[in-house]
mmCIF file of the C-alpha atoms, coordinates in Angstrom:
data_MODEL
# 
_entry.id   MODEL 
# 
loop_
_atom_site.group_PDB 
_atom_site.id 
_atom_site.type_symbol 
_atom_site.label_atom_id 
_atom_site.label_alt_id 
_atom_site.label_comp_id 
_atom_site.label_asym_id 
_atom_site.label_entity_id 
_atom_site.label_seq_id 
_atom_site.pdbx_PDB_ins_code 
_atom_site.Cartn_x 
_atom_site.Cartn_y 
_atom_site.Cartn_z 
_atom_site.occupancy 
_atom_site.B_iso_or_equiv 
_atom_site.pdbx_formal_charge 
_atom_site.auth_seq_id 
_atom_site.auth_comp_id 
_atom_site.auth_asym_id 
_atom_site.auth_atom_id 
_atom_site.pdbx_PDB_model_num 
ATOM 1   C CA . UNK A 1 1   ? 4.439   22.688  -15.581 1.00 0.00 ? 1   UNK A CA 1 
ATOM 2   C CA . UNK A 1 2   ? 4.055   25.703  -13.447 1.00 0.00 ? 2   UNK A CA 1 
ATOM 3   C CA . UNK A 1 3   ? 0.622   25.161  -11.813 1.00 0.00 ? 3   UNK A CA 1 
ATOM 4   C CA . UNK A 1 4   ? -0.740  25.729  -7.855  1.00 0.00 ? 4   UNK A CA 1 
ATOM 5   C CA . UNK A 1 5   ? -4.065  23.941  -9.241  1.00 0.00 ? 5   UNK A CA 1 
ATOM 6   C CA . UNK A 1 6   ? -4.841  27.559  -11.088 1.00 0.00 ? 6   UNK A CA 1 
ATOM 7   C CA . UNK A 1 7   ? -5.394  29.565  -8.086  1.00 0.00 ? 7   UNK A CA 1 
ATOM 8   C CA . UNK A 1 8   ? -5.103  33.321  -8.441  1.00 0.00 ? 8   UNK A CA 1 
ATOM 9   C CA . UNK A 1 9   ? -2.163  34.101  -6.775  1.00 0.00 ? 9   UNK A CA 1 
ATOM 10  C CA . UNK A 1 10  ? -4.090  36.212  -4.234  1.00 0.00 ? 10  UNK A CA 1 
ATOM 11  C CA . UNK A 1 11  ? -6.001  32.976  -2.895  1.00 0.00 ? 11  UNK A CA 1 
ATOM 12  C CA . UNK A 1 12  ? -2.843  31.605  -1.061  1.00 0.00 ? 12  UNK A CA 1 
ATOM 13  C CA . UNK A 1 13  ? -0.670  33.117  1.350   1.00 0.00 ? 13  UNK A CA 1 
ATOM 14  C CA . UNK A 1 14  ? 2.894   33.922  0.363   1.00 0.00 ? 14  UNK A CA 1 
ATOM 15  C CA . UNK A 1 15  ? 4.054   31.328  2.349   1.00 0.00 ? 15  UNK A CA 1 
ATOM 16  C CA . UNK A 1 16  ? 1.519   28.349  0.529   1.00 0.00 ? 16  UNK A CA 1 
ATOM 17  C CA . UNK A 1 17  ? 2.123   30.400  -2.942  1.00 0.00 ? 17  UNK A CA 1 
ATOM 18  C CA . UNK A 1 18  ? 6.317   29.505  -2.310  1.00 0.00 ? 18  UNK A CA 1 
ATOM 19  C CA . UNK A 1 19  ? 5.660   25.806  -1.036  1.00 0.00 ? 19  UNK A CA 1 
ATOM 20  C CA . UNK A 1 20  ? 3.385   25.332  -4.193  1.00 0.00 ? 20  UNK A CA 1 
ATOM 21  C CA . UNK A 1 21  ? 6.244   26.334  -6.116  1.00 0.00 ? 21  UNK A CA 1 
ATOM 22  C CA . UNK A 1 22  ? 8.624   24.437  -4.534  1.00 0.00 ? 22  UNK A CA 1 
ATOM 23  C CA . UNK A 1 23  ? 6.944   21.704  -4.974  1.00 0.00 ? 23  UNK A CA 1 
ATOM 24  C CA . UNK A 1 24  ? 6.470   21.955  -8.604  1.00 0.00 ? 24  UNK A CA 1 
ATOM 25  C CA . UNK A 1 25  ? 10.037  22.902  -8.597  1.00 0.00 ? 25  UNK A CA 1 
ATOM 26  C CA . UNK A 1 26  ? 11.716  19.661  -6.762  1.00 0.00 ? 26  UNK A CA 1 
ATOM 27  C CA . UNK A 1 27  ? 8.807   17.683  -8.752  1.00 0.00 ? 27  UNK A CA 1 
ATOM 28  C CA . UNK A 1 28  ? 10.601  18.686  -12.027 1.00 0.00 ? 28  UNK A CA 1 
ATOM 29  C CA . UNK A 1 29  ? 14.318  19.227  -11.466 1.00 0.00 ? 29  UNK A CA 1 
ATOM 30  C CA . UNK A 1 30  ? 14.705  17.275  -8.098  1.00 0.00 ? 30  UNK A CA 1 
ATOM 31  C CA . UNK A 1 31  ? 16.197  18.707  -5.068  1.00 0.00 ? 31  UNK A CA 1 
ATOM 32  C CA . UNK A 1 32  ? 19.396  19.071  -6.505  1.00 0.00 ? 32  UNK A CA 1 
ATOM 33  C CA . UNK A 1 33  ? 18.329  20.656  -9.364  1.00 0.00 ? 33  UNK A CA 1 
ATOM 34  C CA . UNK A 1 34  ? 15.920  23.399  -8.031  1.00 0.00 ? 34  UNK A CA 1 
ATOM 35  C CA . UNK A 1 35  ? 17.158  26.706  -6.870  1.00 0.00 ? 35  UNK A CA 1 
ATOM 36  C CA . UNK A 1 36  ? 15.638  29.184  -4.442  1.00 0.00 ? 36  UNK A CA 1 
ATOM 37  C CA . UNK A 1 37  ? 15.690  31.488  -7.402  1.00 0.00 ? 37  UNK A CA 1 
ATOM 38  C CA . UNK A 1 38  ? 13.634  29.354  -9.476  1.00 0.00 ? 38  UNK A CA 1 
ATOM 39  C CA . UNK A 1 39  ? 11.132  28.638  -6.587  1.00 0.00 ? 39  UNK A CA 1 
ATOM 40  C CA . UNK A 1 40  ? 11.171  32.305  -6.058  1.00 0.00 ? 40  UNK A CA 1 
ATOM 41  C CA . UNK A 1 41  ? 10.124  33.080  -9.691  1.00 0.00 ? 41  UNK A CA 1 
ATOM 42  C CA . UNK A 1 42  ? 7.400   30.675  -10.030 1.00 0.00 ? 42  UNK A CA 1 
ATOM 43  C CA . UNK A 1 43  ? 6.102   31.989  -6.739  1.00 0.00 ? 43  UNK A CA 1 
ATOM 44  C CA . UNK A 1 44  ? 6.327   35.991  -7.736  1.00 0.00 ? 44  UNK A CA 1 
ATOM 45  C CA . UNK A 1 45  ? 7.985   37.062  -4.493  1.00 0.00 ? 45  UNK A CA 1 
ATOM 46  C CA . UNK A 1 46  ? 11.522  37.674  -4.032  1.00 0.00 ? 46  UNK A CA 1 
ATOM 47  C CA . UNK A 1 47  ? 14.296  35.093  -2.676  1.00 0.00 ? 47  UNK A CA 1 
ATOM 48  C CA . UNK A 1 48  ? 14.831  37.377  0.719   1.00 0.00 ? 48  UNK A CA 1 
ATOM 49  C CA . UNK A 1 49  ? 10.962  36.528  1.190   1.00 0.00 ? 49  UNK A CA 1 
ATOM 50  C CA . UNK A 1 50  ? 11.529  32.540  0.421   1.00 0.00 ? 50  UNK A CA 1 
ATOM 51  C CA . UNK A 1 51  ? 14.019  32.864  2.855   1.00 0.00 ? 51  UNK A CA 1 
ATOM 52  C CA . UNK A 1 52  ? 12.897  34.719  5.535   1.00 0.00 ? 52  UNK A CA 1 
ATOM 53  C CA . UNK A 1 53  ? 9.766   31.774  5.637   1.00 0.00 ? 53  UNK A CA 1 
ATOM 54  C CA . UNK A 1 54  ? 11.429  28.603  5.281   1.00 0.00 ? 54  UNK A CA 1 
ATOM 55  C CA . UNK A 1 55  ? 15.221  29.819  5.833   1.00 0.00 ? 55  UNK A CA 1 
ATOM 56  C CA . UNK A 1 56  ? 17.005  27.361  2.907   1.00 0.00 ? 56  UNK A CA 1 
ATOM 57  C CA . UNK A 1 57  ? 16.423  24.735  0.110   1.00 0.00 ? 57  UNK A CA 1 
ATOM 58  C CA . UNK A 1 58  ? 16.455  22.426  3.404   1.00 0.00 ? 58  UNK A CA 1 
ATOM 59  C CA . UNK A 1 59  ? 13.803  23.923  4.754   1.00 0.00 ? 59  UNK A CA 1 
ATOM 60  C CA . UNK A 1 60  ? 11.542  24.204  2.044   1.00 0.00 ? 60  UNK A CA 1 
ATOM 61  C CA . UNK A 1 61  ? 12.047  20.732  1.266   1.00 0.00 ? 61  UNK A CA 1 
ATOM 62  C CA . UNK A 1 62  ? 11.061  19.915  5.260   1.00 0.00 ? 62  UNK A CA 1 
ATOM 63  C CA . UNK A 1 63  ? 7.560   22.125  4.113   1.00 0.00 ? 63  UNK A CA 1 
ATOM 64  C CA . UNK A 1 64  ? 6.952   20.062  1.744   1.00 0.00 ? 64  UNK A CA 1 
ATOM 65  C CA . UNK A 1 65  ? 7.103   17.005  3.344   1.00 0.00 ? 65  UNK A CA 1 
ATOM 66  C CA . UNK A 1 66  ? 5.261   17.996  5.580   1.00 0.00 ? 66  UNK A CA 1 
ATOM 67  C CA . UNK A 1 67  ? 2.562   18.848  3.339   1.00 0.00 ? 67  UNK A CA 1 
ATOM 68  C CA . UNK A 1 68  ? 2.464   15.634  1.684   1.00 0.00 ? 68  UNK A CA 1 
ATOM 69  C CA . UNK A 1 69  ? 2.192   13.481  4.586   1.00 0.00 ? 69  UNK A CA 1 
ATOM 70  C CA . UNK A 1 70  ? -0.845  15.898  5.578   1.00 0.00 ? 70  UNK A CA 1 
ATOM 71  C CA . UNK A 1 71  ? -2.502  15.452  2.585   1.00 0.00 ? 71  UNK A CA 1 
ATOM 72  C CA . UNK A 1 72  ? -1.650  12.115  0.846   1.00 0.00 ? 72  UNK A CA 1 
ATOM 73  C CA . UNK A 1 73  ? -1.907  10.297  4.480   1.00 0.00 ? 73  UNK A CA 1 
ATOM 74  C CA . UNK A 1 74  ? -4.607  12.407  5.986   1.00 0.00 ? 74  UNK A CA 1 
ATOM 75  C CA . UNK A 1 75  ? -6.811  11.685  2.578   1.00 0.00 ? 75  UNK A CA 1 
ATOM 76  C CA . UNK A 1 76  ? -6.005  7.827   2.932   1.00 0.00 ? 76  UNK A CA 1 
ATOM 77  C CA . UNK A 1 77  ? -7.091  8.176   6.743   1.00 0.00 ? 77  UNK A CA 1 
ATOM 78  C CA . UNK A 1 78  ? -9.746  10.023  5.996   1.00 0.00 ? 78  UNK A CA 1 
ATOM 79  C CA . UNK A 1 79  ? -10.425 6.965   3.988   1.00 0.00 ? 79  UNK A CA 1 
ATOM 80  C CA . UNK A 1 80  ? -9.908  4.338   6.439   1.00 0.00 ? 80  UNK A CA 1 
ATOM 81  C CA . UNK A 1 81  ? -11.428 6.208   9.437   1.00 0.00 ? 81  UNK A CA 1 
ATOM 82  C CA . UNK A 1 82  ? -15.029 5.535   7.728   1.00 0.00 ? 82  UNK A CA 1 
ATOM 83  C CA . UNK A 1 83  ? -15.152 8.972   6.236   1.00 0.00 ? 83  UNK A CA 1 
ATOM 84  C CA . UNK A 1 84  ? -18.144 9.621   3.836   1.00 0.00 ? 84  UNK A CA 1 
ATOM 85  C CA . UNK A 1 85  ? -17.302 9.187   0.364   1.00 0.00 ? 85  UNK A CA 1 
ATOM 86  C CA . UNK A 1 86  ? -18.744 11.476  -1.807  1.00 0.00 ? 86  UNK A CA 1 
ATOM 87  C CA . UNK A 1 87  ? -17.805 12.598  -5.432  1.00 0.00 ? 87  UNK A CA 1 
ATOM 88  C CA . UNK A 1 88  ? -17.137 16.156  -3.858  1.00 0.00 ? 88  UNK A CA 1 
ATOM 89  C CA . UNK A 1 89  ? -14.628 14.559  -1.365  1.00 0.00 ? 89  UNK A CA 1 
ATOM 90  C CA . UNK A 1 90  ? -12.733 12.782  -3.753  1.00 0.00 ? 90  UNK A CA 1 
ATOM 91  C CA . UNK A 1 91  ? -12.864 16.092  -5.608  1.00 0.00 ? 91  UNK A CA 1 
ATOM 92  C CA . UNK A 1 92  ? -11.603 18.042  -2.784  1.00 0.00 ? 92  UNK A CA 1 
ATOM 93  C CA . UNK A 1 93  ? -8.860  15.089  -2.480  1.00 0.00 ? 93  UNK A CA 1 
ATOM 94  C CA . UNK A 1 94  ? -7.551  14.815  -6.294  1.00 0.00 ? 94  UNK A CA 1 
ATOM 95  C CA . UNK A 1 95  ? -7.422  18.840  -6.274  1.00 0.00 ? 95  UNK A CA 1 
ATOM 96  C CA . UNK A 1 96  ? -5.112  18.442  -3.139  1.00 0.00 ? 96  UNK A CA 1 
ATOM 97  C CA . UNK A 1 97  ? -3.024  15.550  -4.262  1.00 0.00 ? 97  UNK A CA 1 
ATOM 98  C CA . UNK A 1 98  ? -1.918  16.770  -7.740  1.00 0.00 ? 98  UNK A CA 1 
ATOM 99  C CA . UNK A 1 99  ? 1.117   19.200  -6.773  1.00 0.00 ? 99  UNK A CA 1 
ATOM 100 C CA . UNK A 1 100 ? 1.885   16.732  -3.713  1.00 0.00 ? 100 UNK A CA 1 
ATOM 101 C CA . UNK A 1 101 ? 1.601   13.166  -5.837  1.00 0.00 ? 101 UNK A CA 1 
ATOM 102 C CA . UNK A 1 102 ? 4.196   15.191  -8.442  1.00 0.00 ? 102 UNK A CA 1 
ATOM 103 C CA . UNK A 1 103 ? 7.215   15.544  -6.052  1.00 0.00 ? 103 UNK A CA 1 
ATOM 104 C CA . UNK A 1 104 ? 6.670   12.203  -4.169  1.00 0.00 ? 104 UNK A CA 1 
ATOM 105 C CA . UNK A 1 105 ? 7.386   10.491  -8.044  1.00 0.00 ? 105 UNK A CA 1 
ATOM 106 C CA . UNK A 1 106 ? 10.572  12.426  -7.318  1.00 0.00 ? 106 UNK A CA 1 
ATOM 107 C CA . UNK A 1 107 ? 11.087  11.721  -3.943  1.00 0.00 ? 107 UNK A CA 1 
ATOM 108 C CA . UNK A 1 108 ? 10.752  8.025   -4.975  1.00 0.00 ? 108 UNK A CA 1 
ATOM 109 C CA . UNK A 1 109 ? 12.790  7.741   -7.553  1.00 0.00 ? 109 UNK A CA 1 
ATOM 110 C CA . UNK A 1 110 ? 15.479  9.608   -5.647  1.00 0.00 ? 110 UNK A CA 1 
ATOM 111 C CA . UNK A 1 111 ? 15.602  8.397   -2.391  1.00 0.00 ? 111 UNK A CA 1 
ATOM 112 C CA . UNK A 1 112 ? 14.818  10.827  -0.748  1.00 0.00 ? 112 UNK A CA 1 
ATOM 113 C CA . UNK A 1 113 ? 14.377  10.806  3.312   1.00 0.00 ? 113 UNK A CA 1 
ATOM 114 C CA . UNK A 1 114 ? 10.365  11.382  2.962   1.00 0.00 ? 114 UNK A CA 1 
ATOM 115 C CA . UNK A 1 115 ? 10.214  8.917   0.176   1.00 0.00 ? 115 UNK A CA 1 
ATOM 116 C CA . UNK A 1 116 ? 11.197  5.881   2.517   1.00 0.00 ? 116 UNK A CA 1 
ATOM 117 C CA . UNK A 1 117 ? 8.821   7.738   5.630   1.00 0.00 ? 117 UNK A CA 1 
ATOM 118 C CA . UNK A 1 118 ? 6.020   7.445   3.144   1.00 0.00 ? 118 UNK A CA 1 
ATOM 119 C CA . UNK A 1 119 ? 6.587   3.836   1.970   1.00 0.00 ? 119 UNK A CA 1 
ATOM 120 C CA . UNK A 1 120 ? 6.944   2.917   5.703   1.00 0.00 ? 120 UNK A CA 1 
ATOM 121 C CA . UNK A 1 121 ? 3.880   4.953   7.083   1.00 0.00 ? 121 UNK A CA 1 
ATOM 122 C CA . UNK A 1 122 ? 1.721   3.328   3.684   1.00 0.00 ? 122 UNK A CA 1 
ATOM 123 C CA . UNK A 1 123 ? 2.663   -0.153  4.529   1.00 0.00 ? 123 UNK A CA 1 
ATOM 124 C CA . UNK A 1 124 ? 1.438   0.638   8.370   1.00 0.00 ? 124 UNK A CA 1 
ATOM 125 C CA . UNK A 1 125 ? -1.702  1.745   6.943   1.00 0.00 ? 125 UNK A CA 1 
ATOM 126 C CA . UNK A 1 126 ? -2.333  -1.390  4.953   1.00 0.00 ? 126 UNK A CA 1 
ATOM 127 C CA . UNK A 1 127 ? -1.399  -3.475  7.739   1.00 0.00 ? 127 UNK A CA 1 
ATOM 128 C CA . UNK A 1 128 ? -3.989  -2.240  9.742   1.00 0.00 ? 128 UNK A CA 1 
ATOM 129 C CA . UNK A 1 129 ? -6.815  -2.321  6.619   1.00 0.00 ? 129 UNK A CA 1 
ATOM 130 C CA . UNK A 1 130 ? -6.187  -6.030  6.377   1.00 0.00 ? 130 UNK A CA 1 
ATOM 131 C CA . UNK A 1 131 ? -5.820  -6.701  9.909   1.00 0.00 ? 131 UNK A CA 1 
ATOM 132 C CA . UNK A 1 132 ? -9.072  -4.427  10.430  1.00 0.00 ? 132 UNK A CA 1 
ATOM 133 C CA . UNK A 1 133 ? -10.906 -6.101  7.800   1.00 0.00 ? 133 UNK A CA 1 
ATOM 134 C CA . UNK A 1 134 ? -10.175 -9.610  7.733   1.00 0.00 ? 134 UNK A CA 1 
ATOM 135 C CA . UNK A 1 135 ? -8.412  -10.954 10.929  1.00 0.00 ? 135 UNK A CA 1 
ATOM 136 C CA . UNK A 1 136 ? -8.372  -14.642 10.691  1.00 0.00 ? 136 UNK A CA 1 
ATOM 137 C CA . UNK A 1 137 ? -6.400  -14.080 7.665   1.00 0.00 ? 137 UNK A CA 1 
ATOM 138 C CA . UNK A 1 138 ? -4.280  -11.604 8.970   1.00 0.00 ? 138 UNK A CA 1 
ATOM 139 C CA . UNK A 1 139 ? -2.886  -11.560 12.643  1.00 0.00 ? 139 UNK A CA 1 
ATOM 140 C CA . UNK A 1 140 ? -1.202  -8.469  13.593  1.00 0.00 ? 140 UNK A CA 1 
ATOM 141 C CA . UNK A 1 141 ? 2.162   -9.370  14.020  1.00 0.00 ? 141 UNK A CA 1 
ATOM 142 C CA . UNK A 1 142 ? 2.905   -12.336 11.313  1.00 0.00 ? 142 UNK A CA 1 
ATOM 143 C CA . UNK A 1 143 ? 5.340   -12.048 8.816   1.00 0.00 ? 143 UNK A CA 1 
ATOM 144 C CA . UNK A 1 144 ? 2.249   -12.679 6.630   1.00 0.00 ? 144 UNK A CA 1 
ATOM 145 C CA . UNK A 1 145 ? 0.963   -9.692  7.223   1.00 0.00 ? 145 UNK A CA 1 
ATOM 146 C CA . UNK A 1 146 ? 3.872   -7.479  7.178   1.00 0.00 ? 146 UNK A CA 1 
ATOM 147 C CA . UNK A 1 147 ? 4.842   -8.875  3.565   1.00 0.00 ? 147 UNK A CA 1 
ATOM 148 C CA . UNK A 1 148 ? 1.198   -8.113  2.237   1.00 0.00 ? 148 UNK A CA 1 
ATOM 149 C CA . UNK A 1 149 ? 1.119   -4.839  3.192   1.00 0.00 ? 149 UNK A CA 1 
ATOM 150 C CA . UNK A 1 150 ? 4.647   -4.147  1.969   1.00 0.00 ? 150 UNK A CA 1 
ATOM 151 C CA . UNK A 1 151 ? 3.687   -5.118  -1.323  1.00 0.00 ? 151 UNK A CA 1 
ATOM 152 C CA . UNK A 1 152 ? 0.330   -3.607  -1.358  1.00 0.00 ? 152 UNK A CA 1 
ATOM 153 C CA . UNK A 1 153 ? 2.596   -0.537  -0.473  1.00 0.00 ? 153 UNK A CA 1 
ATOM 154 C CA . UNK A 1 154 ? 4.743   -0.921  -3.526  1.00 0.00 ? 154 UNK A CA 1 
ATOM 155 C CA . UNK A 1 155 ? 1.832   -1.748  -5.649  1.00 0.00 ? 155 UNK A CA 1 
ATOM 156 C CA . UNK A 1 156 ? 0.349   1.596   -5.019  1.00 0.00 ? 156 UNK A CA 1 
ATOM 157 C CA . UNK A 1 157 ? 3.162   3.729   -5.276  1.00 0.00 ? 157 UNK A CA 1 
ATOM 158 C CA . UNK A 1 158 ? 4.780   2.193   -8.450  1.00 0.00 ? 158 UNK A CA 1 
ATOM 159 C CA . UNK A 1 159 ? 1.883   3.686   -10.525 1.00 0.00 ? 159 UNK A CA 1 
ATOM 160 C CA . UNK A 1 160 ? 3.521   6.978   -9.238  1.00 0.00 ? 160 UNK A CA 1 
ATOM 161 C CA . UNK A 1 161 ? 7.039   6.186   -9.809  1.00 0.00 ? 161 UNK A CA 1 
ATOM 162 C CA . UNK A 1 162 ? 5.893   5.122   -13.407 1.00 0.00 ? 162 UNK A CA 1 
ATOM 163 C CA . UNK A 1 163 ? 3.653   7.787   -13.975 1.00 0.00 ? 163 UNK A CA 1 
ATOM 164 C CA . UNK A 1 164 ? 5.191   9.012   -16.952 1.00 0.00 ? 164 UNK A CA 1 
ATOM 165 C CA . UNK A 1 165 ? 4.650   5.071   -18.649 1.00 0.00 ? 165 UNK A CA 1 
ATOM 166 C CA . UNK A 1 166 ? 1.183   5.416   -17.590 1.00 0.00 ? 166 UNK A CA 1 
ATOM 167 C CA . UNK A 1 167 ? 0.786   8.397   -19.183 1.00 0.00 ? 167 UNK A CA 1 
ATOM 168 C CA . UNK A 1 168 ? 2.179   7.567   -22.573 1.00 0.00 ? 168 UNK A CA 1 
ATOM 169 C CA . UNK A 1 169 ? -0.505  4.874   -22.545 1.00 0.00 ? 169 UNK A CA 1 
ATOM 170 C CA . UNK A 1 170 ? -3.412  6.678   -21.393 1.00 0.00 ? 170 UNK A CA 1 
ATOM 171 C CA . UNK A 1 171 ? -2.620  9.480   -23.507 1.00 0.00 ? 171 UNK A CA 1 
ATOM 172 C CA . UNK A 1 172 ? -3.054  11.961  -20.776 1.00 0.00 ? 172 UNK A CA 1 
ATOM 173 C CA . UNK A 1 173 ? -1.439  13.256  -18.163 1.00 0.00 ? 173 UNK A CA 1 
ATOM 174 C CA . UNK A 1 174 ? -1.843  10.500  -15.759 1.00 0.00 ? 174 UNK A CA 1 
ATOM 175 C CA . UNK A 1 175 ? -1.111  12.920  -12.806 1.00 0.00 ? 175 UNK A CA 1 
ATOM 176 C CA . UNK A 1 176 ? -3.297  15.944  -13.617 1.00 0.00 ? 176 UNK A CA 1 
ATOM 177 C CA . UNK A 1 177 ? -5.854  16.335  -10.976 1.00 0.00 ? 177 UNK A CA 1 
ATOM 178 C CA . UNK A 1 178 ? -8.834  15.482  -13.930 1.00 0.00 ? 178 UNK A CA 1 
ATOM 179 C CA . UNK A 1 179 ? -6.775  12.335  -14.946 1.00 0.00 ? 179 UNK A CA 1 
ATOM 180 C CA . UNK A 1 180 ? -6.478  11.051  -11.337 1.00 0.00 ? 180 UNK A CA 1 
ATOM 181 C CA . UNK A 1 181 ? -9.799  9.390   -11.082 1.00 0.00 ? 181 UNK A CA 1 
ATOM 182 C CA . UNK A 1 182 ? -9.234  7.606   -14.418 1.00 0.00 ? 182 UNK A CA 1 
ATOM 183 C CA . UNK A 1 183 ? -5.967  6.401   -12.514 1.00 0.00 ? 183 UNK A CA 1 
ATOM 184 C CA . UNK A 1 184 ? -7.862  5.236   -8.870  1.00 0.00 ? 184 UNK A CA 1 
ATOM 185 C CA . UNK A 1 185 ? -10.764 3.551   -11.398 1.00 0.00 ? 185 UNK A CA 1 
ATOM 186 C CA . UNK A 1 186 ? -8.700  1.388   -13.388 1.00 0.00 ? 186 UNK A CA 1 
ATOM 187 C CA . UNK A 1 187 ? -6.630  0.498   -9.945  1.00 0.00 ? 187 UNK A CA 1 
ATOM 188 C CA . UNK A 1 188 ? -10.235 -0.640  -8.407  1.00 0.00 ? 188 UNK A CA 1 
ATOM 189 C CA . UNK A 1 189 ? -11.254 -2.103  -11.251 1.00 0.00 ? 189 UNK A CA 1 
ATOM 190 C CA . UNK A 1 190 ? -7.832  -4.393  -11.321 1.00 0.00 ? 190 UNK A CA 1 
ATOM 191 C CA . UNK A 1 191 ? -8.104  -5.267  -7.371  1.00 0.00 ? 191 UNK A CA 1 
ATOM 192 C CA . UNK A 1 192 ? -12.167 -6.288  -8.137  1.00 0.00 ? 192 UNK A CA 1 
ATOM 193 C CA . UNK A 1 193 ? -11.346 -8.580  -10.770 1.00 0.00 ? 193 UNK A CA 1 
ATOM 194 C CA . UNK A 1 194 ? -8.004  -10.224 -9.644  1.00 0.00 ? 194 UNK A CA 1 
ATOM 195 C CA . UNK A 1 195 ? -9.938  -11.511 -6.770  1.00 0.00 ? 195 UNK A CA 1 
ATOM 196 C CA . UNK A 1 196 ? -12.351 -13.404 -8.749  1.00 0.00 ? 196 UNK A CA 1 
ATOM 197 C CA . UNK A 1 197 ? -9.355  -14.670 -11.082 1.00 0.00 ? 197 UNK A CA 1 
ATOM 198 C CA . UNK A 1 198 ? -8.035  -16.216 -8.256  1.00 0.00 ? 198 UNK A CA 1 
ATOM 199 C CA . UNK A 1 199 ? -11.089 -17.408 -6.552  1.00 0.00 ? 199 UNK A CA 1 
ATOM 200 C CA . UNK A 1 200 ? -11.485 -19.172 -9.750  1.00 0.00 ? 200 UNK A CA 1 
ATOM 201 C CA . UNK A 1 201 ? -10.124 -22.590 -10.952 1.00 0.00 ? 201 UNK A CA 1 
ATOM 202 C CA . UNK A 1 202 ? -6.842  -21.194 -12.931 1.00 0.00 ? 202 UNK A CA 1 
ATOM 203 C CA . UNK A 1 203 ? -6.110  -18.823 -9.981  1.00 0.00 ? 203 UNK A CA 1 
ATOM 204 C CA . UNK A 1 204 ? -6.307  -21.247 -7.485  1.00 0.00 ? 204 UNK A CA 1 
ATOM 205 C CA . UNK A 1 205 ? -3.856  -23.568 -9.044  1.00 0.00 ? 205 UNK A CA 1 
ATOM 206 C CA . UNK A 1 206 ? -1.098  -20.836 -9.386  1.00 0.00 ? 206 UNK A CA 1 
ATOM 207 C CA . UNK A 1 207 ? -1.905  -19.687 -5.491  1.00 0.00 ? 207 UNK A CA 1 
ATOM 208 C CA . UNK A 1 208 ? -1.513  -23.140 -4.413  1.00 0.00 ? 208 UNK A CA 1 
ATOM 209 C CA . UNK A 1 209 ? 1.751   -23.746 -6.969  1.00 0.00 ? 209 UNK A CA 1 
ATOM 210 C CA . UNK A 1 210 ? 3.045   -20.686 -5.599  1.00 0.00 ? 210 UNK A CA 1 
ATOM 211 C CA . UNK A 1 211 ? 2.355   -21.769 -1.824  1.00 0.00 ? 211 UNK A CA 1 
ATOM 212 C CA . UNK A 1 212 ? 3.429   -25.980 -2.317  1.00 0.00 ? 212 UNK A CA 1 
ATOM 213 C CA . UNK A 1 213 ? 6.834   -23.762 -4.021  1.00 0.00 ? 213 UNK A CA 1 
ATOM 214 C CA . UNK A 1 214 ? 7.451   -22.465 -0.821  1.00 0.00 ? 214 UNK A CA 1 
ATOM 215 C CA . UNK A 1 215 ? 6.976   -24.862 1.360   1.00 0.00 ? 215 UNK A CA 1 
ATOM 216 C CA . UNK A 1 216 ? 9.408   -27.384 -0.644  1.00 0.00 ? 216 UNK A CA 1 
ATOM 217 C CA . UNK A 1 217 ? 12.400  -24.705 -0.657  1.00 0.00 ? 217 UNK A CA 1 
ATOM 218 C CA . UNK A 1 218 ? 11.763  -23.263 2.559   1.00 0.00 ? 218 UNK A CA 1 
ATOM 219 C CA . UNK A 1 219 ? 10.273  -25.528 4.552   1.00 0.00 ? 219 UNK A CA 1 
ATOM 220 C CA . UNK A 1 220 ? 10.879  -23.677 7.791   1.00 0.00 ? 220 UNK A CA 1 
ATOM 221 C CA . UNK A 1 221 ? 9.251   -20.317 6.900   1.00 0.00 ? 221 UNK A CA 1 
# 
């Protein structure tokens, strides 16, 4: 896939045209795999001029991470700051996620430095949405809370890691900026009716199973 969301060239600088390309690059070969030849190529400048902007593969990688936390984080605070939200923000937000949600799959899966940054600074941010939003259940601070958000973290990313498996049975592209909102909607749609499974009879049996479990094997928890 060789896309910058189907720009004309001349609507990005040279320097967003080569971090575009990067990160469609590392996305599909990894870091190790990518070359500043490549990136140069899919960018249509020359490797002196990759250089002279971002100095090495290092460097461009440090761009790019950049540029995701900016955009994947700054939508999600956007988010939880009480922005208005409007189809043409969530627009404006899948268009600028696509190339960005692409090489943190890789990152993931890889291990890469930004990867664990991102899980870290995602579980922060969901620590503070349920200590925000419902405090006598969560207390800043408790292990509680630290463990929900951790796997509210994981939750979210692992439909990125497994993008591909989502994609085989959505038959689309699960990552393509058009496909993203089928992607958020069926995660909403999940979270909305979980809650009432558990709030019923069946799922308040397995909570409390799950709880009395814990107690009995670790009763000092």
């Amino acid at each position: 896939m060789r896309s910058t969301h189907d720009r004309p060239p001349e609507d990005l600088t040279a320097r967003a045209r080569i971090r575009d390309a990067a990160l469609t690059e590392f996305a599909e070969r990894g870091f190790k795999g990518a070359t500043m030849k490549a990136v140069a190529d899919a960018a249509g400048v020359s490797v002196g001029l990759v250089q002279h902007h971002f100095g090495s593969k290092e460097g461009l990688r440090e761009a790019c991470d950049a540029h995701i936390r900016a955009t994947v984080l700054g939508a999600a605070d956007q988010v939880q700051d009480g922005a208005e939200i409007t189809p043409e923000f969530m627009r404006a937000m899948f268009e600028a996620n696509e190339l960005s949600v692409r090489y943190l799959a890789r990152a993931l899966v890889e291990g890469s430095p930004v990867a664990a940054a991102m899980f870290d600074e995602g579980a922060d941010a969901a620590e503070r949405f349920l200590t925000e939003n419902w405090p006598d259940d969560y207390r800043p601070q408790e292990t509680k809370v630290r463990e929900s958000a951790a796997v509210m973290a994981a939750m979210h990313l692992s439909t990125i890691v497994l993008h591909e498996h989502l994609s085989r049975r959505f038959g689309v592209d699960a990552l393509n900026r058009t496909n993203l909102a089928r992607l958020s909607m069926a995660m909403i749609d999940v979270y909305a009716h979980m809650g009432e499974w558990i709030a019923s009879g069946s799922g308040s049996q397995v909570r409390q199973a799950v709880a009395d479990y814990r107690t009995k094997e670790h009763p000092h928890d």
